[in-house]
Structures are given as structure tokens and as C-alpha cells.
C-alpha positions in Angstrom: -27.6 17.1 -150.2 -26.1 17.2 -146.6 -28.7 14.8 -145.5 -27.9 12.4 -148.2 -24.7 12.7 -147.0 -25.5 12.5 -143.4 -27.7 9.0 -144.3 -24.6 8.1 -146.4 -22.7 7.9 -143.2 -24.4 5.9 -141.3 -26.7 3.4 -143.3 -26.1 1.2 -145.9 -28.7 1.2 -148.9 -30.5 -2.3 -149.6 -31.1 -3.9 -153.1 -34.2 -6.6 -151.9 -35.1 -9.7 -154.5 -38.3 -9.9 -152.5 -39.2 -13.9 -153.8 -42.2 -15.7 -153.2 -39.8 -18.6 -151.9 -36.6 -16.8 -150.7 -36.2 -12.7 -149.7 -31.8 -12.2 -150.8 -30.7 -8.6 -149.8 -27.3 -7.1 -150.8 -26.1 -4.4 -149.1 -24.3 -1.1 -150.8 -20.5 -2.4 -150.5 -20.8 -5.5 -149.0 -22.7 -7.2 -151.9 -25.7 -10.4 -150.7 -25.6 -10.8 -147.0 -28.8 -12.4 -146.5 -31.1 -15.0 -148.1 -33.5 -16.3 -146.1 -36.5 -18.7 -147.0 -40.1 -15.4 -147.3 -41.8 -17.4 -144.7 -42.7 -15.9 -141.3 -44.1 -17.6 -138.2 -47.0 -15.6 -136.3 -49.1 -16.2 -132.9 -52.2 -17.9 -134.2 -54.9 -15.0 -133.9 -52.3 -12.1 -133.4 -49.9 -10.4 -135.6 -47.0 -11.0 -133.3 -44.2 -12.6 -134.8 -42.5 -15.5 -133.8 -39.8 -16.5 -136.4 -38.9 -15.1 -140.0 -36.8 -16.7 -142.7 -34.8 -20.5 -142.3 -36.3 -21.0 -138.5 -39.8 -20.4 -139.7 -39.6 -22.7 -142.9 -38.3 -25.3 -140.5 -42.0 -24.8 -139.0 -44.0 -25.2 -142.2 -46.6 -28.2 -141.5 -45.0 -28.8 -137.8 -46.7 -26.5 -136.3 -49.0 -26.5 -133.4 -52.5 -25.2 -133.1 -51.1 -21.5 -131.5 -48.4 -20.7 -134.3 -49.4 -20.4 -138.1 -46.4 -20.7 -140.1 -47.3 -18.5 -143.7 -45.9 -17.0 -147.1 -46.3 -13.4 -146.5 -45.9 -13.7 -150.7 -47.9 -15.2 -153.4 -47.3 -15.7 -156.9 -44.3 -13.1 -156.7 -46.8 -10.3 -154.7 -48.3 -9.8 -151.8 -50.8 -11.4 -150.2 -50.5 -10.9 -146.3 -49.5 -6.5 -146.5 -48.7 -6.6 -142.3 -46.7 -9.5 -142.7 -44.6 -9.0 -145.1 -43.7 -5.3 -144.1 -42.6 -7.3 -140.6 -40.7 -10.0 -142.4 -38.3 -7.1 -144.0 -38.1 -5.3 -140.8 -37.1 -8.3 -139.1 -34.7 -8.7 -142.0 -33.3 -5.2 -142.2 -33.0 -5.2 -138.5 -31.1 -8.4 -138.7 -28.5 -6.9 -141.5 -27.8 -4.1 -139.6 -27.2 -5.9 -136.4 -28.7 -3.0 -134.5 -32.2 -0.9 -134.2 -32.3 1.1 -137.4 -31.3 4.3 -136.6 -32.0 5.6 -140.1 -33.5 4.9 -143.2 -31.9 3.1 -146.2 -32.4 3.9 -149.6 -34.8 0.4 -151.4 -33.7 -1.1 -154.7 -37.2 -3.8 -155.0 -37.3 -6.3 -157.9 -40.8 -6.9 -158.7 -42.5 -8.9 -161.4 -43.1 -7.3 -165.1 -46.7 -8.0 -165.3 -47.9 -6.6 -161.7 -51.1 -4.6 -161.6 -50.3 -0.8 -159.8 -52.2 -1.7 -156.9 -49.7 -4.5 -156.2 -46.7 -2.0 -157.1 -47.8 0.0 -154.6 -48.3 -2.8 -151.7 -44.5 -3.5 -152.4 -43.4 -0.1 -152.2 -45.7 1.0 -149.2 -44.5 -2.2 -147.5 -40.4 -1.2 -148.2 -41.8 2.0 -146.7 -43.2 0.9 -143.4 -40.4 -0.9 -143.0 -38.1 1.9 -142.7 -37.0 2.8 -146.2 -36.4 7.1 -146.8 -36.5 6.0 -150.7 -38.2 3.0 -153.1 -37.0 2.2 -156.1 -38.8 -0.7 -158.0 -37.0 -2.5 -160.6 -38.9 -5.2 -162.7 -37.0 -8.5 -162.1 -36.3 -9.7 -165.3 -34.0 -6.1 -165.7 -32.5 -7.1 -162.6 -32.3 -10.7 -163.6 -30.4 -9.7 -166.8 -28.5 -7.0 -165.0 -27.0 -9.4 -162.2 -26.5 -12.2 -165.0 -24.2 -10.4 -166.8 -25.8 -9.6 -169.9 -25.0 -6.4 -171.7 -28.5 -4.6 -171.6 -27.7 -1.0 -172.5 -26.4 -1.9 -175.5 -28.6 -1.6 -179.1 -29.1 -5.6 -179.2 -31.5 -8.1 -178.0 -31.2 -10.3 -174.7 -33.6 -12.8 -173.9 -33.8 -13.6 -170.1 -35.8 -16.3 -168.7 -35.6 -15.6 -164.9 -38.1 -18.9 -163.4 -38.7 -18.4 -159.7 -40.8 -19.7 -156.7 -44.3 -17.8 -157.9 -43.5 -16.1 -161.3 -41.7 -17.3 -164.4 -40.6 -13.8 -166.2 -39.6 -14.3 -169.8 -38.5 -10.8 -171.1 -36.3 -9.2 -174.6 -34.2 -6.5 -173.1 -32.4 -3.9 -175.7 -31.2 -0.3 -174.7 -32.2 -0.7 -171.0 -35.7 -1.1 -171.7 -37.9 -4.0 -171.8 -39.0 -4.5 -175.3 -41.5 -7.3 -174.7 -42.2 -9.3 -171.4 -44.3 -11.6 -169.8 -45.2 -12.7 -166.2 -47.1 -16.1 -165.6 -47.9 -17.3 -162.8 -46.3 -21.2 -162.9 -43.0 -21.4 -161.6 -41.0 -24.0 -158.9 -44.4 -24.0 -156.3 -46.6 -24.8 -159.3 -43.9 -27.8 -159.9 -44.1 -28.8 -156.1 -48.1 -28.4 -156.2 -48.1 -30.8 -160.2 -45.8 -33.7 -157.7 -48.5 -33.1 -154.4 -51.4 -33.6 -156.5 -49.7 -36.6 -159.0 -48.6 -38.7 -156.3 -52.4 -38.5 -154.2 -53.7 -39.3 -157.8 -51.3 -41.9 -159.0 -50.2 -43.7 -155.2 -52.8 -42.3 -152.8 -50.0 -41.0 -150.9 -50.2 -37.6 -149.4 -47.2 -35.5 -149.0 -46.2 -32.0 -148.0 -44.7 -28.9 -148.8 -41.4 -29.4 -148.2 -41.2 -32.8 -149.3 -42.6 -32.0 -152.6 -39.8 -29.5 -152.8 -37.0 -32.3 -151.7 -38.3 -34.7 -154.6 -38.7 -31.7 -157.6 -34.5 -31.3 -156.4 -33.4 -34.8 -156.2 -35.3 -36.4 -159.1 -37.0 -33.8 -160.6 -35.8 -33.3 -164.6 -37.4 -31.7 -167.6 -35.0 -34.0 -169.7 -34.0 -37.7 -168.8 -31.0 -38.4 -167.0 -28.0 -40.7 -168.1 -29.0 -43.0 -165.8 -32.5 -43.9 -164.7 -33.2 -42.2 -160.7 -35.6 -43.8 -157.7 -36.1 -41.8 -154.8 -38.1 -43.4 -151.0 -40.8 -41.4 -150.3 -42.5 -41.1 -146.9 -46.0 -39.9 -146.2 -49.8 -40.5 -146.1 -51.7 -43.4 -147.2 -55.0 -41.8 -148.1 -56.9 -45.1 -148.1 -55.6 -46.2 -144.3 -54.4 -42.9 -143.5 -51.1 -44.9 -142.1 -47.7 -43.5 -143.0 -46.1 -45.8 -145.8 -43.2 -45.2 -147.9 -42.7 -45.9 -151.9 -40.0 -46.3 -154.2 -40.8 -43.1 -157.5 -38.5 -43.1 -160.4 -36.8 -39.4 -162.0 -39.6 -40.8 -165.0 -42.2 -40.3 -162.4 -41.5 -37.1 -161.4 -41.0 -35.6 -165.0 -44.9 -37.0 -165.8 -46.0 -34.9 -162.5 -43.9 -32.2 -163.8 -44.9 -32.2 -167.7 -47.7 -29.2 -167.6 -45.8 -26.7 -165.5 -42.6 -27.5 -167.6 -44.1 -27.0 -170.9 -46.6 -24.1 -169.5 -42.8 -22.2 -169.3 -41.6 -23.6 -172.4 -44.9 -22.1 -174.4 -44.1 -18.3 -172.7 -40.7 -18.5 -174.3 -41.9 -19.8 -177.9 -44.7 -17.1 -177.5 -41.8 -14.6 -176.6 -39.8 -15.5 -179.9 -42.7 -15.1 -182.0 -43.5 -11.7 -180.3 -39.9 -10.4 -180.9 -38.9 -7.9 -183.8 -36.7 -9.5 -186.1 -33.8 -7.4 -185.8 -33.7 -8.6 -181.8 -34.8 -12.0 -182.1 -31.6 -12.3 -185.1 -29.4 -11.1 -182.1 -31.4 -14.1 -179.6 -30.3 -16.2 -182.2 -26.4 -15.3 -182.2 -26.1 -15.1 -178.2 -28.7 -17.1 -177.1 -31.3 -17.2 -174.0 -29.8 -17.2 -170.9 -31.9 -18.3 -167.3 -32.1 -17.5 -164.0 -33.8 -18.1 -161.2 -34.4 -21.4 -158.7 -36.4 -22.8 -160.5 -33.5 -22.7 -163.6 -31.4 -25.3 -161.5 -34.5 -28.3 -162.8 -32.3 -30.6 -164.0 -32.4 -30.7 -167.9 -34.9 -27.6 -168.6 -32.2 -26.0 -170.5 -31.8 -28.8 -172.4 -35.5 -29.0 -173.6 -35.8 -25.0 -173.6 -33.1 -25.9 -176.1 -34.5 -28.8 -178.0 -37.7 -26.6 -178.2 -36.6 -23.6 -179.6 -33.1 -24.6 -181.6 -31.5 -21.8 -179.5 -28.5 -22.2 -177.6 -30.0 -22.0 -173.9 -27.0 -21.3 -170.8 -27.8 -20.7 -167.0 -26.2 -17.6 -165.4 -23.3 -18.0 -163.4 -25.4 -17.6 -159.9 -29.1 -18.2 -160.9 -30.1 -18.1 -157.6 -28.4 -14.6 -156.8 -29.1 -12.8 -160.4 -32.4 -10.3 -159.2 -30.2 -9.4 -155.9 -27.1 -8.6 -157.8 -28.4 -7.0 -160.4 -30.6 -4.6 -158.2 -27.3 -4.5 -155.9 -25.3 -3.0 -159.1 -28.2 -0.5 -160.1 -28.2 0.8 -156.5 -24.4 1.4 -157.0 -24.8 3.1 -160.1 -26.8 6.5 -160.1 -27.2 7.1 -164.0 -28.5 3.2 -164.4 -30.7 3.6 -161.4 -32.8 6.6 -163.3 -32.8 4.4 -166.8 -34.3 1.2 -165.5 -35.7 1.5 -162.7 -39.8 2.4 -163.0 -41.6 5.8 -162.2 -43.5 6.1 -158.9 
């Protein structure tokens, strides 16, 4: 008890939203004090770290032969174990604006459908990292938690928390998850759909991060009022000469239309999985998303059309997983009800 104290004193316990495309922490009293892009920069052949977070994105597809800019996370787990026990070190160190003297207590969010081997990745990485004590927390509770909904009450909540690897779609009553599902399509399979339609459609070859810049500016699950065109620079695959073409928003939503509507399916699926009494309560409130991949322009609009529910986005869709862990870490007695055994 004295040693929790003793911690207490002189470290502040972490809540980590450890995404496949952005790692937010919030800090016990302070609330989110980082978000940074997961992406770490490493000496080609080494495992020495060069750059973590917004520097290292900057790197993505600009780098030379010697430096190997990666995603430590894939699909919302881990794929690179070293890596991404660095890349929260670096972060942790960062928050803390010091060596870390002593070891924070670890609030995780982690997908709902994750095998135990890839629990136990996350948690060992926390570990290494510094952490005295991990808690995981499956995202679309934290989701739910940071969005505002009321999830220890006797009613159902429907969360749809769409990231950068995993879309959750989850019922919540009574701080349990009564039904959930993790698939693997979220905002990188949308950025992959726009890769692959514009090498099929204008033989133009385009990266990562452009991708990415396109799904946000013209990018929409819905049509817009008015019609959207967008320049787009890259690759001529015939020539292999940069060109640059004109896309419309009508474009983008044909590139977008199997990743859209592969989300679209694990929410009808949800609804149909639901006990009546909860999905009656879905139908009174609603389904509310979170997420990055929630900002698509005009998703809830179609989630909407799809299911005849009314469909809102949380206040900070972004933020939800981070806050939501943050609050669990502040409260003891919701800490032990939703967060999962070791």
C-alpha cells in the first residue's frame, strides 16, 4: 500500500489507445497529452531507433536506403514486438520529460476479437516498456466509455469505433460486451481500395500518404451537395514519368465502395445478432461512432440509410479509446468491471 503510494507520488499512470495509425496517451490528471502518428524510423539492419511518431511519418516513402521507416502495428496488433515496445518507451519517456524513474500503472485498449497470443504481445510490450501494472481494456468499451454513453446501465449501446486497422462494432449493456465484432477493414483498407483503383483505372501510382490526403479531401460514403475534383500527382505506370490528373469525390467513393459497405455489413450483422430487448433500446438512442475513420464524409449518413437508425458521431471520435481508458484508470471500481482478466 505504501509503495502504491510512494509510485503515486512520483508517476503519473498512462491510459494508451495503442492505434494502428495513431498511439494517443492521457495521463492520470492531465487528460491526452500526446498523439502521435505509430510509426517509428529504425537504422536499416539494426534496431536502433531514429525517429518515433509525426517526424517518422514525415519519412514514410522518403526514405533512403539506410533508414526503414515502419508500422510497429498491423491490423490493430502487433507485428514488429521490439519495435513497438521502443516506440512507447520513446513515447512514455517523451510525456514524462525525464528518464522514467518509476513505473506507471497501463490502461491498453485493444481490439475485441484478438487471439491471447496477441493479448499477451500488448501487455508484455507495456511491460518492457516500463509499466509496474497492465490493464487491457477492449476498445470498443473504451470507445463507448470516452464517447459518453451510459454503459453500466441495464440498456443497450451500440458503438461503432472504425479505426486505422480494425473496425469494432460492439452492444454494450451493464458494462459488459454483450456481442462484438472485430474485422479487419478500416481507414488503411480505404487508403489501399484508392492505391489499387487509381493503378487500375489511370495507371497512376500513388503512395501512402497521398492515398490518405485523397480518402480526407474527397473521400465520401454519401454524395456531396456539390460535386468535388481533387489534382493528383504521381506515377505513370506506362512511362513511369510523374503526371498529374484531375479525380472527382464520385471517383473516390467507387474506390471506396467494398471497404465502406464491408463496415456497413458488420453493423447489419450486429443488429441481427442483438437480443431484442437491447436492439429495442439501439432503436430509441441510436448507434453512435467513433474512431478516424468515422470522420469519412457521409458514412453516417449511409450507416443511417442502411439500417433506418439514427447514426451520430461522438463529440471527439478521434480521442474516444484514450478518454475512455483515461476515465477507467481514474476510476478504481470501473477499472475491475471492464477491464479483462490477465
Amino acid at each position: 500500500m505504501l509503495m502504491d503510494w510512494f509510485y503515486g507520488m512520483f508517476c503519473s499512470d498512462l491510459a494508451i489507445d495503442l492505434g494502428t495509425a495513431n498511439t494517443l496517451i492521457y495521463v492520470r490528471g492531465k487528460g491526452i497529452v500526446l498523439s502521435e502518428p505509430s510509426v517509428v524510423a529504425i537504422k536499416k539492419g539494426t534496431s536502433q531507433v531514429l525517429k518515433v511518431g509525426k517526424e517518422a511519418k514525415e519519412m514514410v516513402g522518403r526514405t533512403p536506403a539506410s533508414i526503414v521507416a515502419i508500422r510497429p502495428l498491423q491490423d490493430g496488433v502487433i507485428a514488429d514486438f521490439d519495435t513497438t515496445e521502443q516506440m512507447i518507451r520513446a513515447f512514455v519517456v517523451r510525456i514524462h520529460n525525464r528518464k522514467a524513474l518509476v513505473r506507471p500503472r497501463m490502461v491498453v485498449g485493444i481490439p475485441s476479437g484478438i487471439t491471447q497470443v496477441e493479448k499477451r504481445a500488448i501487455r508484455d510490450s507495456a511491460e518492457q516498456a516500463g509499466a509496474r501494472e497492465v490493464y487491457l481494456i477492449e476498445e470498443p468499451m473504451a470507445a463507448a466509455i470516452g464517447a459518453g454513453l451510459p454503459v453500466q446501465e441495464p440498456m443497450g449501446n451500440m458503438i461503432v469505433d472504425i479505426g486505422g486497422g480494425t473496425t469494432e462494432v460492439a452492444v454494450i449493456s451493464l458494462s459488459g460486451i454483450v456481442y462484438s465484432q472485430s474485422i479487419r477493414i478500416a481507414g488503411d483498407e480505404m487508403d489501399e481500395a484508392i492505391i489499387q483503383y487509381l493503378k487500375r483505372k489511370f495507371n497512376l501510382l500513388v503512395g501512402e500518404r497521398t492515398s490518405e490526403n485523397i480518402k480526407i479531401q474527397a473521400g465520401s460514403a454519401y454524395p456531396f451537395d456539390e460535386p468535388r475534383r481533387m489534382d493528383i500527382k504521381g506515377r505513370d505506370l506506362m512511362d513511369g514519368i510523374p503526371k498529374t490528373i484531375t479525380i472527382t469525390d464520385s471517383d473516390i467513393r467507387e474506390a471506396l465502395h467494398d471497404p465502406i459497405y464491408a463496415i456497413v455489413d458488420a453493423v447489419k450483422t450486429a443488429l441481427e445478432r442483438t437480443p431484442p430487448e437491447l436492439a429495442a433500446d439501439i432503436a430509441e438512442h441510436g448507434i453512435v461512432m467513433t474512431g478516424g475513420g468515422a470522420l469519412l464524409q457521409g458514412l453516417d449518413t449511409l450507416i443511417g440509410l442502411e439500417t433506418h437508425l439514427k447514426v451520430s458521431l461522438a463529440e471527439d471520435p478521434l480521442s474516444c479509446v484514450a478518454l475512455g481508458a483515461g476515465k477507467v484508470l481514474d476510476e478504481l471500481d470501473l477499472l475491475k468491471t471492464v477491464c479483462l482478466e490477465s
